[in-house]
Structures are given as structure tokens and as C-alpha cells.
Jmol script that loads the backbone (N, CA, C; Angstrom):
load data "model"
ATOM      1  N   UNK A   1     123.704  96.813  97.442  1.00  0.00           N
ATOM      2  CA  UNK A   1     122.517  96.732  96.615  1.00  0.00           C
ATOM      3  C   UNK A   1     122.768  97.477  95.313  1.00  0.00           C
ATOM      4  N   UNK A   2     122.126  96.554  94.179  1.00  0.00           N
ATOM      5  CA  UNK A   2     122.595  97.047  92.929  1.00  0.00           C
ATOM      6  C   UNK A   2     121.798  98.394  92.745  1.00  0.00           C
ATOM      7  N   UNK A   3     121.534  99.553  92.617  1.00  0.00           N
ATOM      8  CA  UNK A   3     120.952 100.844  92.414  1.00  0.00           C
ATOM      9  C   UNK A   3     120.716 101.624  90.944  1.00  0.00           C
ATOM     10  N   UNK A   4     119.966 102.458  91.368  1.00  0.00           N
ATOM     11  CA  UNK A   4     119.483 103.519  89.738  1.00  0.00           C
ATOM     12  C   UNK A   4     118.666 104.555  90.299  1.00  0.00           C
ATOM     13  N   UNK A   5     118.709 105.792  90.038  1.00  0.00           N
ATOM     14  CA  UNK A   5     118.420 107.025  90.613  1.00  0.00           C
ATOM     15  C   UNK A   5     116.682 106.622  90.122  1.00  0.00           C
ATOM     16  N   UNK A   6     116.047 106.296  91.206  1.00  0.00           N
ATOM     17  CA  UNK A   6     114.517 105.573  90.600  1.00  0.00           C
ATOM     18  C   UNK A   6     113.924 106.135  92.792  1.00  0.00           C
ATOM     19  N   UNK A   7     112.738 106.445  92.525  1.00  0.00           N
ATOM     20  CA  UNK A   7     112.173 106.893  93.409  1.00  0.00           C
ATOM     21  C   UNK A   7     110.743 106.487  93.807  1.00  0.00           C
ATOM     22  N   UNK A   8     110.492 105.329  94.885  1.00  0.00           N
ATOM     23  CA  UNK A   8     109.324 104.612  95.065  1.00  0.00           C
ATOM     24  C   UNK A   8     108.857 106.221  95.748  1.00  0.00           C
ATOM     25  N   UNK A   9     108.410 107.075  96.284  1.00  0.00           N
ATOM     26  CA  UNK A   9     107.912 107.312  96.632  1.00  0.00           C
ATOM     27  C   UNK A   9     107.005 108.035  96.263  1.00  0.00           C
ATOM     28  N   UNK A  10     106.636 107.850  95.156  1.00  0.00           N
ATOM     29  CA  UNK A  10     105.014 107.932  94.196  1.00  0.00           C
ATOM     30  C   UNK A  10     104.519 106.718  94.307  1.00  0.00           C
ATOM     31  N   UNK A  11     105.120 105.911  94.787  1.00  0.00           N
ATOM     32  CA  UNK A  11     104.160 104.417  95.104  1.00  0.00           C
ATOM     33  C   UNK A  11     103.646 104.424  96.596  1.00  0.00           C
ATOM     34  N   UNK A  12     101.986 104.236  96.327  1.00  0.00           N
ATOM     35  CA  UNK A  12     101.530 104.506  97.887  1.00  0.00           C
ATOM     36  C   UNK A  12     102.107 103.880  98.892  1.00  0.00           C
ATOM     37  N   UNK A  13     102.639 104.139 100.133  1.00  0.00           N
ATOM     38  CA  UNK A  13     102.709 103.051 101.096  1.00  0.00           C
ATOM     39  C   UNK A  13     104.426 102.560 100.983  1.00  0.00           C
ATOM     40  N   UNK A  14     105.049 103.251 100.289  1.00  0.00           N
ATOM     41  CA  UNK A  14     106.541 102.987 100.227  1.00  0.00           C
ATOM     42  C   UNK A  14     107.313 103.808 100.714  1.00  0.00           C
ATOM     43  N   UNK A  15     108.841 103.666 101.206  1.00  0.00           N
ATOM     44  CA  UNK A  15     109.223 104.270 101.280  1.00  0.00           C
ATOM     45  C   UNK A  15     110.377 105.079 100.777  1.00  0.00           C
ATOM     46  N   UNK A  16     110.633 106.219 100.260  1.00  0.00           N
ATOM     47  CA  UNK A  16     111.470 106.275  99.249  1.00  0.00           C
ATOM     48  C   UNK A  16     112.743 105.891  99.081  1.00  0.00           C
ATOM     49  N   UNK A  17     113.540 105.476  97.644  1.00  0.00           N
ATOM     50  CA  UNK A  17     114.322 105.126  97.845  1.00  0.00           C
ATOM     51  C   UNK A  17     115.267 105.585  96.658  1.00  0.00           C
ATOM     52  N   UNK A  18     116.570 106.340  96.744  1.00  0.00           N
ATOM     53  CA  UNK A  18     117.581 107.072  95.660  1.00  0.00           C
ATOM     54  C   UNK A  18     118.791 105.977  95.624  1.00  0.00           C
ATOM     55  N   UNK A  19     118.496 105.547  94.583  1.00  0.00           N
ATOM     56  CA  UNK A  19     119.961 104.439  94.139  1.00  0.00           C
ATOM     57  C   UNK A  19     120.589 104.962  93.070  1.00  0.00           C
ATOM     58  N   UNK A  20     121.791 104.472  92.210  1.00  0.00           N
ATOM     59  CA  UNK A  20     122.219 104.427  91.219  1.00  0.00           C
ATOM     60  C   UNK A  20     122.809 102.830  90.441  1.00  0.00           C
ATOM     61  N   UNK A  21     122.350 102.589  89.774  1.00  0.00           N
ATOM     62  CA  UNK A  21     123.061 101.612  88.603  1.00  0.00           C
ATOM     63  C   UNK A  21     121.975 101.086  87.675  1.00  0.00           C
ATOM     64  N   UNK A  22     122.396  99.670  87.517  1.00  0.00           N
ATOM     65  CA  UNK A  22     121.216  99.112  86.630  1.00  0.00           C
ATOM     66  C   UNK A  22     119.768  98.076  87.154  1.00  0.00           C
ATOM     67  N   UNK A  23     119.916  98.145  88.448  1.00  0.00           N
ATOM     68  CA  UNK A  23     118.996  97.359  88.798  1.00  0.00           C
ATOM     69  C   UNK A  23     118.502  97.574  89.900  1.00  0.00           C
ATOM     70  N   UNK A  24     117.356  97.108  90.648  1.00  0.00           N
ATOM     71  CA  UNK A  24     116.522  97.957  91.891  1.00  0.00           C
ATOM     72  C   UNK A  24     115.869  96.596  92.318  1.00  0.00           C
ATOM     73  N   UNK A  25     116.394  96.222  93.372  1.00  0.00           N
ATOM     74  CA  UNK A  25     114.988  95.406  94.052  1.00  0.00           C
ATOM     75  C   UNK A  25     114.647  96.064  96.016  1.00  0.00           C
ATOM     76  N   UNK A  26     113.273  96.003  95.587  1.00  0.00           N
ATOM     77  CA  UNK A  26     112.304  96.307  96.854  1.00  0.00           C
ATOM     78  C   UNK A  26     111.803  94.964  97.636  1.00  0.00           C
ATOM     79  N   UNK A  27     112.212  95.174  98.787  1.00  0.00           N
ATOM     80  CA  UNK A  27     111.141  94.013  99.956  1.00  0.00           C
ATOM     81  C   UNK A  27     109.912  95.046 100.012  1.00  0.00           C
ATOM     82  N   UNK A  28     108.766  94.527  99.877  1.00  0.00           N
ATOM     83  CA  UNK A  28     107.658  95.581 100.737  1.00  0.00           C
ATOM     84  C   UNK A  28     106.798  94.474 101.065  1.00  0.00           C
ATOM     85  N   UNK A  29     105.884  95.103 102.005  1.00  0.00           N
ATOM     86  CA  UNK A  29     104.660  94.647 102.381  1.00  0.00           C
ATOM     87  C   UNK A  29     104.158  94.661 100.805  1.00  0.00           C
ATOM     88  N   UNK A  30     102.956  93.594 100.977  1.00  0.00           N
ATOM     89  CA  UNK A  30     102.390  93.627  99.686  1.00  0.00           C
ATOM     90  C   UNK A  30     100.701  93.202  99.996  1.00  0.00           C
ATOM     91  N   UNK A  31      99.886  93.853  99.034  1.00  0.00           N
ATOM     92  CA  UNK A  31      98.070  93.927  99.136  1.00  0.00           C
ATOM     93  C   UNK A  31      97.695  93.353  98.464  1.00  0.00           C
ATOM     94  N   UNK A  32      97.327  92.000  99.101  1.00  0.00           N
ATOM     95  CA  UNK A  32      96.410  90.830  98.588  1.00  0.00           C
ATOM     96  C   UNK A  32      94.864  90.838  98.451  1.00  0.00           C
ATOM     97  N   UNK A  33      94.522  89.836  97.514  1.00  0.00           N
ATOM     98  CA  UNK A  33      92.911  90.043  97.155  1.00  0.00           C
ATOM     99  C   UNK A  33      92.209  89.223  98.020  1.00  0.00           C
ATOM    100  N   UNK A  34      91.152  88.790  98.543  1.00  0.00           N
ATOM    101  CA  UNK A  34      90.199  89.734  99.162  1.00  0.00           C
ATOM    102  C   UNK A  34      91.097  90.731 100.272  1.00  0.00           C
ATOM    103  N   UNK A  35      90.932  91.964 101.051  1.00  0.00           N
ATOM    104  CA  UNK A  35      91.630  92.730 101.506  1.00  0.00           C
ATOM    105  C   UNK A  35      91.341  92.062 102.899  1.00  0.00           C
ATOM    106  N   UNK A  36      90.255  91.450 103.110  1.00  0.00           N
ATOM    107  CA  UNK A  36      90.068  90.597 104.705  1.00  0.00           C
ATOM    108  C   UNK A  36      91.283  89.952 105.165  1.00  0.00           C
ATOM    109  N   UNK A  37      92.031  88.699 103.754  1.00  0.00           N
ATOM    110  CA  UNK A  37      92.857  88.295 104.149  1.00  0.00           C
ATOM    111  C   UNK A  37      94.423  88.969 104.584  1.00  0.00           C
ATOM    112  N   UNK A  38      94.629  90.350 104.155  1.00  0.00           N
ATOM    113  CA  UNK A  38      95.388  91.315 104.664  1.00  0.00           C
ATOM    114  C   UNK A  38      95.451  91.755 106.092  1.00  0.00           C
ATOM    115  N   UNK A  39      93.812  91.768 105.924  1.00  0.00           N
ATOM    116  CA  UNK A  39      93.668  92.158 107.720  1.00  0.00           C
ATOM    117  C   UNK A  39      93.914  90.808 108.967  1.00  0.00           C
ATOM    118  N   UNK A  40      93.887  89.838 108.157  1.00  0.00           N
ATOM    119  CA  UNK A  40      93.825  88.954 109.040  1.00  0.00           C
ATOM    120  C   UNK A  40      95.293  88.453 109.361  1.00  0.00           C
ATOM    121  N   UNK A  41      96.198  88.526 108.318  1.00  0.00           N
ATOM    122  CA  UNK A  41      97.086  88.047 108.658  1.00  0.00           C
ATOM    123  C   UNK A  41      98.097  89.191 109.300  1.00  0.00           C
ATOM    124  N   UNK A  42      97.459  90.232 109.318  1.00  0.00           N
ATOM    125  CA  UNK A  42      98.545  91.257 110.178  1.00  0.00           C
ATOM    126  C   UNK A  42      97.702  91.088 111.611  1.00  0.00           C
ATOM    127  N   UNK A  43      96.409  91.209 111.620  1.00  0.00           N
ATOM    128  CA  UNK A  43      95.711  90.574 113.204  1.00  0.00           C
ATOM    129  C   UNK A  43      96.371  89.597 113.829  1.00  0.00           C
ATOM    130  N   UNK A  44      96.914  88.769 113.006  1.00  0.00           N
ATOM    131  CA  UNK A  44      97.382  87.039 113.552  1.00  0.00           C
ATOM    132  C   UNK A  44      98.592  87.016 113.263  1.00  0.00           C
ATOM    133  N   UNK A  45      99.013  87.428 112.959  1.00  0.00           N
ATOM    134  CA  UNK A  45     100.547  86.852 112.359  1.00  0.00           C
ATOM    135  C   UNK A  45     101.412  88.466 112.800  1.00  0.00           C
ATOM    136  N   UNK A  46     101.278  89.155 111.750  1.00  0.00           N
ATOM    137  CA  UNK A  46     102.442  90.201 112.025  1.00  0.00           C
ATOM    138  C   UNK A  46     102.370  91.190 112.939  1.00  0.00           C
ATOM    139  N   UNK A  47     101.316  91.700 113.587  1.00  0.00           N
ATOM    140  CA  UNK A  47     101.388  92.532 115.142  1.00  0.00           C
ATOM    141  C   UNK A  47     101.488  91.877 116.219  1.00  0.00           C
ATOM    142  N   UNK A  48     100.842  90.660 116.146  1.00  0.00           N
ATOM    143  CA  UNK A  48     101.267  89.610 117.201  1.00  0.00           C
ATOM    144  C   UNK A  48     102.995  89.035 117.417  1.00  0.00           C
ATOM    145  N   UNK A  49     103.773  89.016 116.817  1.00  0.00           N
ATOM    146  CA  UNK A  49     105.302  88.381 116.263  1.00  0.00           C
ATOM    147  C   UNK A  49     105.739  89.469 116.488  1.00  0.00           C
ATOM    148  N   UNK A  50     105.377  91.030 115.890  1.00  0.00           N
ATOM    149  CA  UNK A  50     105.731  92.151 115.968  1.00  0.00           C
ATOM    150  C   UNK A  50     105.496  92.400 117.904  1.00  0.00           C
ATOM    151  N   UNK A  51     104.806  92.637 118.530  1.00  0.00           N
ATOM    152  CA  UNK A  51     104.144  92.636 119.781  1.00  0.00           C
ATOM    153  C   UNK A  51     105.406  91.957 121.237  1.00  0.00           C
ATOM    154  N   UNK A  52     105.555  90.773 120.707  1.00  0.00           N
ATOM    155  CA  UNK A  52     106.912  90.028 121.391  1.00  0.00           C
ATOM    156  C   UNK A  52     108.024  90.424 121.114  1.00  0.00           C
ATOM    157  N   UNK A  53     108.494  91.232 119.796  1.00  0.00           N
ATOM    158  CA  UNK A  53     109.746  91.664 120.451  1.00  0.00           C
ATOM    159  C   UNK A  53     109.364  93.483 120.804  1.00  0.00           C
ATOM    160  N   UNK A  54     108.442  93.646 120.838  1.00  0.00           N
ATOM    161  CA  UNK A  54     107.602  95.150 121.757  1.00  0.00           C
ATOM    162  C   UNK A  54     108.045  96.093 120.569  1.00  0.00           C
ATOM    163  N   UNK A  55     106.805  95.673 119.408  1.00  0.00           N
ATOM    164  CA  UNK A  55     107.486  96.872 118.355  1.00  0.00           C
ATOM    165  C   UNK A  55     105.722  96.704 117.863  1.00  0.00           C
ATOM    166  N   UNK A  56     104.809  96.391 118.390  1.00  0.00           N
ATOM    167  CA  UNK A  56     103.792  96.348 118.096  1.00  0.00           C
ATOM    168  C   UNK A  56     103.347  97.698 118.067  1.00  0.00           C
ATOM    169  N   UNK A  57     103.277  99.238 117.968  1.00  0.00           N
ATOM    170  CA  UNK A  57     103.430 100.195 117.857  1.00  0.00           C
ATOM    171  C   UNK A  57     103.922 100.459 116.064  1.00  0.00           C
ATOM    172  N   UNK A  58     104.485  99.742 115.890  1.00  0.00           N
ATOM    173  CA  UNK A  58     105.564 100.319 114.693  1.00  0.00           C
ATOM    174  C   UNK A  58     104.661  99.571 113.605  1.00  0.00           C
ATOM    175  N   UNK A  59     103.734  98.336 113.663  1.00  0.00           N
ATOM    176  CA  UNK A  59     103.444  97.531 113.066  1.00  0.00           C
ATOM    177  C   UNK A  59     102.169  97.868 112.851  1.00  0.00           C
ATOM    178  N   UNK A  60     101.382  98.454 114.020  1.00  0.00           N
ATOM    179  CA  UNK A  60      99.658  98.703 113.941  1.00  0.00           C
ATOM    180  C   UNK A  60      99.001  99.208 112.805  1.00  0.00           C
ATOM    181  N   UNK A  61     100.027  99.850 112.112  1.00  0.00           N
ATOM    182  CA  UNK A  61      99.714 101.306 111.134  1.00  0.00           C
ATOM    183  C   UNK A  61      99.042 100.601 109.894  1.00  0.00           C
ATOM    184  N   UNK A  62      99.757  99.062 109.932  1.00  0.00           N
ATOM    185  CA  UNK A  62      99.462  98.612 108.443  1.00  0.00           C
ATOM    186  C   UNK A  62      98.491  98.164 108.506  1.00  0.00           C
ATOM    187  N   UNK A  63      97.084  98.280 109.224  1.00  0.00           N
ATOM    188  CA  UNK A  63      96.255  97.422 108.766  1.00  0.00           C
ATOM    189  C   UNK A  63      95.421  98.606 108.008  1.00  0.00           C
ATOM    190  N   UNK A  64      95.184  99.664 108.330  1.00  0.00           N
ATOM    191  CA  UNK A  64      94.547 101.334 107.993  1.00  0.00           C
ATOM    192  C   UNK A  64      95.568 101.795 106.663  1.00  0.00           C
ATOM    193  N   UNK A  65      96.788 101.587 106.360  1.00  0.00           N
ATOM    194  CA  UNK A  65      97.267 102.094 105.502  1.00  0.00           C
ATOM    195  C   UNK A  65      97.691 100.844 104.215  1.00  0.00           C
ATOM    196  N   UNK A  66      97.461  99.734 104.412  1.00  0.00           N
ATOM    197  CA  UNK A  66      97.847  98.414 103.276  1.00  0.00           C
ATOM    198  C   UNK A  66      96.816  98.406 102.064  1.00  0.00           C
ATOM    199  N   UNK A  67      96.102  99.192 101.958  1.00  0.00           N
ATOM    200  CA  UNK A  67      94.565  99.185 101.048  1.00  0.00           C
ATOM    201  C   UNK A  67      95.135 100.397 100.253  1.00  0.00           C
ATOM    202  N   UNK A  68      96.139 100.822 100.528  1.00  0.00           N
ATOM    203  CA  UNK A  68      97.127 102.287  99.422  1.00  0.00           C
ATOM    204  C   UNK A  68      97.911 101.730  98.994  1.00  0.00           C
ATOM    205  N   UNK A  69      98.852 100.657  99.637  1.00  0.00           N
ATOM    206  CA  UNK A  69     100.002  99.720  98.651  1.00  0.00           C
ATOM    207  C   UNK A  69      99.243  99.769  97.548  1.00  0.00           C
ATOM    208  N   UNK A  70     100.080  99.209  96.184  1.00  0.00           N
ATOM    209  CA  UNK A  70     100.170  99.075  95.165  1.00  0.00           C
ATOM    210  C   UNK A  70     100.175  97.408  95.211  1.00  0.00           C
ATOM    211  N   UNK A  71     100.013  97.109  93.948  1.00  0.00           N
ATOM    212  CA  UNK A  71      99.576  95.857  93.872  1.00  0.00           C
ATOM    213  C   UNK A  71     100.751  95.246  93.175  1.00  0.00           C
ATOM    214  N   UNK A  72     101.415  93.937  92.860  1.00  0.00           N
ATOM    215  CA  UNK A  72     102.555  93.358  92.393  1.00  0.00           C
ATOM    216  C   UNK A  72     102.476  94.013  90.858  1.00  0.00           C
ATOM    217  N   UNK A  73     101.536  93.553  90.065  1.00  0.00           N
ATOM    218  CA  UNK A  73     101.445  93.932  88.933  1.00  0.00           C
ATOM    219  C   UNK A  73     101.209  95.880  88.516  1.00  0.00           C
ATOM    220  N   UNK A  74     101.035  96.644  89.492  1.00  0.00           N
ATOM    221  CA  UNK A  74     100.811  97.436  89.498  1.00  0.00           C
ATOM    222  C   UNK A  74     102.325  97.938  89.654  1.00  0.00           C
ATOM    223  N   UNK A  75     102.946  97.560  90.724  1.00  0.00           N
ATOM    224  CA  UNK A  75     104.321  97.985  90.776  1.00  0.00           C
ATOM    225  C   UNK A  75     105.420  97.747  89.505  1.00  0.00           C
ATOM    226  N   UNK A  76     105.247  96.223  88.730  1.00  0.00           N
ATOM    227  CA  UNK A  76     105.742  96.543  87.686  1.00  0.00           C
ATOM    228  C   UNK A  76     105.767  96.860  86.449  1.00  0.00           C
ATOM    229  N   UNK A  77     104.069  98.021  86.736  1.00  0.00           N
ATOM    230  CA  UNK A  77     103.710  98.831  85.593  1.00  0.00           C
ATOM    231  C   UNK A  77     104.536 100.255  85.643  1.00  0.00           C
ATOM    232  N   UNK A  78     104.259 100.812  86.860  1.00  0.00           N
ATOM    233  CA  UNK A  78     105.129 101.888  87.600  1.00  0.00           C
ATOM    234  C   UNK A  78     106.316 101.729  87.223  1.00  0.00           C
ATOM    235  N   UNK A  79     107.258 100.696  87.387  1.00  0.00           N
ATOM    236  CA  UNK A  79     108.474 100.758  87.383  1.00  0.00           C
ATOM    237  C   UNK A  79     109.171 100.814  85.718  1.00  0.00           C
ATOM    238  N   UNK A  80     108.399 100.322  84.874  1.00  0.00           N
ATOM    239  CA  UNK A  80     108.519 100.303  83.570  1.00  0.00           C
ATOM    240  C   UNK A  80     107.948 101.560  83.107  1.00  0.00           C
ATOM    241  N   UNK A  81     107.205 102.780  83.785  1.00  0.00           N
ATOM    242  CA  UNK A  81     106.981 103.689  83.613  1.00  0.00           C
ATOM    243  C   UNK A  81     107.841 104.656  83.537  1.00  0.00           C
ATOM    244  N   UNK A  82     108.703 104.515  84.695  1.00  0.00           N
ATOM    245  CA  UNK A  82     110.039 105.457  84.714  1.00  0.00           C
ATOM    246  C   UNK A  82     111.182 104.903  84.213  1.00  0.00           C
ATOM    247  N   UNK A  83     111.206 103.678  83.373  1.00  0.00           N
ATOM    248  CA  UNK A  83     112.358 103.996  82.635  1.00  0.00           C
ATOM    249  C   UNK A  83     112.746 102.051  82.494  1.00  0.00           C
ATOM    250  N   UNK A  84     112.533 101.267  83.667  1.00  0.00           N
ATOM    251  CA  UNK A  84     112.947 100.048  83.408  1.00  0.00           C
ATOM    252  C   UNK A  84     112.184  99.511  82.479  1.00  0.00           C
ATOM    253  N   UNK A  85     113.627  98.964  81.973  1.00  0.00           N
ATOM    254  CA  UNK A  85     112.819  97.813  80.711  1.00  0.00           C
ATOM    255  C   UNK A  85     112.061  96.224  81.384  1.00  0.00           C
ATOM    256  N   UNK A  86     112.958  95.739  82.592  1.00  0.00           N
ATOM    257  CA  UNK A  86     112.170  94.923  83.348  1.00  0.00           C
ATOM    258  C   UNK A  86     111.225  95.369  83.918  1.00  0.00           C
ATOM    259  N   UNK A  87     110.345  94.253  84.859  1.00  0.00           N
ATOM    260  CA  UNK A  87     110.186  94.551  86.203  1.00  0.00           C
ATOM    261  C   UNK A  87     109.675  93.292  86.221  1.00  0.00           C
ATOM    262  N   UNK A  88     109.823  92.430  87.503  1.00  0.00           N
ATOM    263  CA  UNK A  88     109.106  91.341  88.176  1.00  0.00           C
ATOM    264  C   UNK A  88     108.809  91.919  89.470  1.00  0.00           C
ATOM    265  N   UNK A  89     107.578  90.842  89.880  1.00  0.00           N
ATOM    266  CA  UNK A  89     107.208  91.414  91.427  1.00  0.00           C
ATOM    267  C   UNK A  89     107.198  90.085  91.654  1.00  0.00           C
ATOM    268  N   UNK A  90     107.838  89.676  92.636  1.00  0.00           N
ATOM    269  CA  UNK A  90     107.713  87.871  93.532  1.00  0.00           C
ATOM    270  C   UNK A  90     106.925  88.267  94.638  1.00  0.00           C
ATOM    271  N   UNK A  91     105.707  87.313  94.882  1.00  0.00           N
ATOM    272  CA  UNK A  91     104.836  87.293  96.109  1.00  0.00           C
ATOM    273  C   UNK A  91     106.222  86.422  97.448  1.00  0.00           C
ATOM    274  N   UNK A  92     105.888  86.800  98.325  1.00  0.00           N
ATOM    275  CA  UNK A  92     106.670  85.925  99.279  1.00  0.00           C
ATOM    276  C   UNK A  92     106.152  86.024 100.870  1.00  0.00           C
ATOM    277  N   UNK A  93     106.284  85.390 101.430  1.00  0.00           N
ATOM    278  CA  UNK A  93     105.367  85.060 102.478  1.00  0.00           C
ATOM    279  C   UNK A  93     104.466  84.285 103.028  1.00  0.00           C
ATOM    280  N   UNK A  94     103.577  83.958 101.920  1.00  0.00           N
ATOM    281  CA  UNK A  94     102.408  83.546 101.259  1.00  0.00           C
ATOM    282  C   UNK A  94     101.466  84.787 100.830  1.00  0.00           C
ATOM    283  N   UNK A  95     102.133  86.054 100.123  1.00  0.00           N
ATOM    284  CA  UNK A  95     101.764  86.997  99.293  1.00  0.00           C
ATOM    285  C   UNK A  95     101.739  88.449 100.434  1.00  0.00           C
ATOM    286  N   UNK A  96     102.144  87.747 102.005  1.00  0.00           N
ATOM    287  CA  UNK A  96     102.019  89.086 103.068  1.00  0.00           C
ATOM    288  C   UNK A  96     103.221  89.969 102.204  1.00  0.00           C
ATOM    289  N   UNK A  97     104.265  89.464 101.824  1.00  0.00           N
ATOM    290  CA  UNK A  97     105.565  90.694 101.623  1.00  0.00           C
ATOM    291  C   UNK A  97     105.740  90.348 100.125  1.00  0.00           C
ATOM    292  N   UNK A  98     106.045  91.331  98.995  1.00  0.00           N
ATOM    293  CA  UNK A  98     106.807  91.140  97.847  1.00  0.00           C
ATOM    294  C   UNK A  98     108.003  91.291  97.783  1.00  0.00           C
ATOM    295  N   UNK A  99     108.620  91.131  96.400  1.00  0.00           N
ATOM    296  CA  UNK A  99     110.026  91.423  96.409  1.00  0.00           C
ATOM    297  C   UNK A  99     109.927  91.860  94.798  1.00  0.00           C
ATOM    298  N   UNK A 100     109.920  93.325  94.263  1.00  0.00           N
ATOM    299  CA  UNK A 100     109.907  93.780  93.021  1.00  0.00           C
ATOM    300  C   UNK A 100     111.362  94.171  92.772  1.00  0.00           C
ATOM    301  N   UNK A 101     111.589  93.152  91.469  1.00  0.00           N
ATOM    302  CA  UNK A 101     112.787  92.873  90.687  1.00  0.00           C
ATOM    303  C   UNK A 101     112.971  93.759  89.624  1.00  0.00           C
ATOM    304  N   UNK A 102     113.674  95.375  89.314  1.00  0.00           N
ATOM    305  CA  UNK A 102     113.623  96.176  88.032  1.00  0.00           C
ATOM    306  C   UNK A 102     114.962  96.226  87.550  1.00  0.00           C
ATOM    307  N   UNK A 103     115.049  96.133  86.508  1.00  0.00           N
ATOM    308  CA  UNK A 103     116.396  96.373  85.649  1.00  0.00           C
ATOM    309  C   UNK A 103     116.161  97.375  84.249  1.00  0.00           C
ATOM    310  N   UNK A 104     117.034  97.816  84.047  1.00  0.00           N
ATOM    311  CA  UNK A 104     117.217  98.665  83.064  1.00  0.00           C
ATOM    312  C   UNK A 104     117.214  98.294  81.690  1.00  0.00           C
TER     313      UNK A 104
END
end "model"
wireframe off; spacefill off
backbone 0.3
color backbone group
């Protein structure tokens, strides 16, 4: 992974991360608008999927803590804050997970 000494963990709900070079991309969970549909698709979709291979424990957390994520556009305000001249955020999933794209 391409790296840069850049540190998500001033971004709510992330977890930190120390790279070096010119570029940074993040998978995260990502917080969609209305916040119902957040809850619903971790109710239905990701603790349930999570649950069968018995990691439903590891997964529960996000429905109480996904309303602190940061938002796509929010992340690549942040990231242009500390220093990148990019940033893209790609919805993916159907907007359950992002993928924020920063370069220098």
C-alpha cells in the first residue's frame, strides 16, 4: 500500500493508520443519509453474514457507533486538511463501505 505519515485517527470511528509516501487509500464503513438506512442494512445484511461465520460479536458495535463516522465528503475535507492536495471518497457497497482516495 502506497503510504504518507497521515493519521485517521482524528476521524471518528477509524482506525488509525501511520504510512509513508504519496498516497493513502482507506476501506471504511461509511454513514449514509437517512441514518435508518444504516441501521437497517447492518440489521439485515452485515451482522447477519457477519453471525455465520460467528463474528457477530465483532460486528454489533456498528450500529451504536456509525452515527460518529465521518461522512465521504467530510473525509475529503479532513484529508486536504492535513496536507493532501487530493482526496476522493468512492461510495461502494451500495454506500454501506467507502473507499477514500488521498494523494499529495
Amino acid at each position: 500500500m502506497a503510504s504518507l505519515l497521515f493519521s485517521f485517527s482524528h476521524f471518528p470511528g477509524r482506525h488509525k493508520t501511520s504510512v509513508r509516501s504519496s498516497s493513502e487509500r482507506q476501506l471504511l464503513f461509511n454513514r449514509i443519509a437517512p441514518a435508518y438506512d444504516n441501521e437497517w442494512l447492518i440489521d439485515n445484511v452485515v451482522v447477519p453474514v457477519a453471525s455465520s461465520y460467528g463474528l457477530a460479536k465483532e460486528y454489533a458495535y456498528l450500529k451504536s457507533s456509525i452515527n460518529n463516522f465521518s461522512t465521504g465528503k467530510e473525509l475529503e475535507k479532513l484529508a486536504k486538511e492535513v496536507g493532501f492536495s487530493k482526496a476522493k471518497h468512492y461510495e461502494i457497497g451500495g454506500g454501506l463501505m467507502g473507499n477514500l482516495v488521498a494523494t499529495r
